[in-house]
C-alpha positions, 0 to 999 in steps of 0.5 A: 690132571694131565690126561684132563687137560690133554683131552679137554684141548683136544676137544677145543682142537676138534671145534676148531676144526669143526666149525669152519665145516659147518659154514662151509657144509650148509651152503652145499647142502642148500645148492642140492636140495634147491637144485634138486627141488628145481629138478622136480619142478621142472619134470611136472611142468613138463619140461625136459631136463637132461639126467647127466646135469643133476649128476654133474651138480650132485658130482661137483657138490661131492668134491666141494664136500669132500674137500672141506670135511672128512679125511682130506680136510682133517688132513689138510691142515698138517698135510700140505698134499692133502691140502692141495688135493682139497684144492683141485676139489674145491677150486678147479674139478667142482666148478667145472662139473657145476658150471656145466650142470647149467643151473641159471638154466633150470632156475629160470626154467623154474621160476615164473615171467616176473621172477626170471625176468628179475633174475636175467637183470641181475645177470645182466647188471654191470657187477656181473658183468665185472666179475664175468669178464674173463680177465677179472675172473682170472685175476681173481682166480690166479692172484689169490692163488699167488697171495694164498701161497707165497704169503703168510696167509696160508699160515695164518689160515690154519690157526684161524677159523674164520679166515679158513672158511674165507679162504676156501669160499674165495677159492670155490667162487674164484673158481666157478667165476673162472670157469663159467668165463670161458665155457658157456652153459647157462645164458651169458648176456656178457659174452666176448669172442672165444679168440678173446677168451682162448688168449686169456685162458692160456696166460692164466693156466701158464700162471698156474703152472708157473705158481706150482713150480714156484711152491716147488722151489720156495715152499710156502711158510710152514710147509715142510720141503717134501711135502711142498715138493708132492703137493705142486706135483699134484697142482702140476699135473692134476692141474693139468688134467682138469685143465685139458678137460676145461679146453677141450669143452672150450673148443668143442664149443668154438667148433660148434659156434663157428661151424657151417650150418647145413640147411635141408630143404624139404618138398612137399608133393601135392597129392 
């Protein structure tokens, strides 16, 4: 009876686990065959696209994907270093990889008049527009950061599937938000100056660093002081990395924006 009762709650523990994969899975697996689809659709119209976006896509869908199933999301949730590894997965390296696979870009390529021009009135409407501007996007990303970690809702999440797979899609989105707010790849009809953006993006990293200092100090609740001491060490410092490559993107694309255009002048000799 016991080793029934053992295995029986096992059983309900791998469901529990198992069910917020699955409804993050689908969506990922949908982005790569429509992506992919559109890669096709593409070529036979004749129209160029580059290889190293379609790796870039499948490269950023690979991180999502490991971050909520296999080995790292088993371990997240007794594991608060695995947990914020899936973070910088889920939330900081995917986005960015995604966000510079352009994909507004290919779908529109794809599409035809009337469906482009449909899609380019979404992107230009007023909640797009909300959501795209750089402070909002930060907010988004950072606050809930903060909430998720210096609450009981880390906690809570771990018991709850529902609000797991919640919190991990709020993380993703908040972080591709973020990112496609500050490099721009795909058409942005809502664009603000880069000193405008560069201003915002370093308050909103220093208050990632900062919030990493913070769970080093206080641990969130439930996680125990060793643990939480490894994984802001990680948030820090692998923060740090995918940060420094967001910036130098950003200001590549401000030296292009704002660099001399040369112009060649070419004669045409009569013969």
């Amino acid at each position: 009876m016991h080793i029934h009762n053992h295995i029986q709650h096992g059983s309900k523990m791998e469901i529990h686990e198992l069910v917020p994969q699955l409804i993050l899975t689908l969506p990922i697996i949908m982005a790569l065959v429509i992506y992919l689809c559109a890669v096709i659709l593409t070529k036979r119209r004749k129209k160029s696209w580059r290889f190293f976006r379609m790796v870039l896509w499948i490269g950023g869908l690979s991180c999502s994907l490991a971050a909520i199933s296999g080995p790292i999301a088993a371990r997240s949730h007794q594991d608060f270093t695995s947990h914020m590894l899936g973070h910088l997965l889920l939330g900081m390296l995917a986005p960015l990889l995604m966000v510079l696979a352009a994909p507004m870009t290919l779908i529109l390529r794809t599409l035809n008049v009337k469906q482009a021009r449909l899609l380019s009135r979404i992107i230009k409407s007023n909640p797009i527009r909300f959501i795209s501007n750089p402070i909002v996007a930060s907010l988004l990303n950072v606050s809930g950061l903060w909430v998720l970690y210096t609450t009981s809702l880390y906690q809570t999440m771990q018991h709850n599937a529902l609000l797991h797979s919640v919190v991990h899609l709020h993380v993703f989105l908040a972080g591709y938000f973020f990112t496609a707010a500050f490099i721009y790849t795909d058409p942005h009809p809502h664009r603000t100056s880069n000193l405008f953006r560069s201003s915002v993006l370093i308050i909103a990293l220093a208050c990632h660093g900062i919030l990493s200092k913070y769970i080093y100090a206080h641990p969130p609740m439930g996680v125990p002081v060793a643990q939480a001491k490894t994984g802001a060490l990680l948030m820090y410092y692998g923060g740090d990395a995918i940060d420094l490559i967001l910036i130098t993107i950003f200001c590549y694309q401000w030296f292009k924006e704002t660099r001399p255009r040369t112009t060649q002048v070419y004669f045409k000799h009569k013969e």
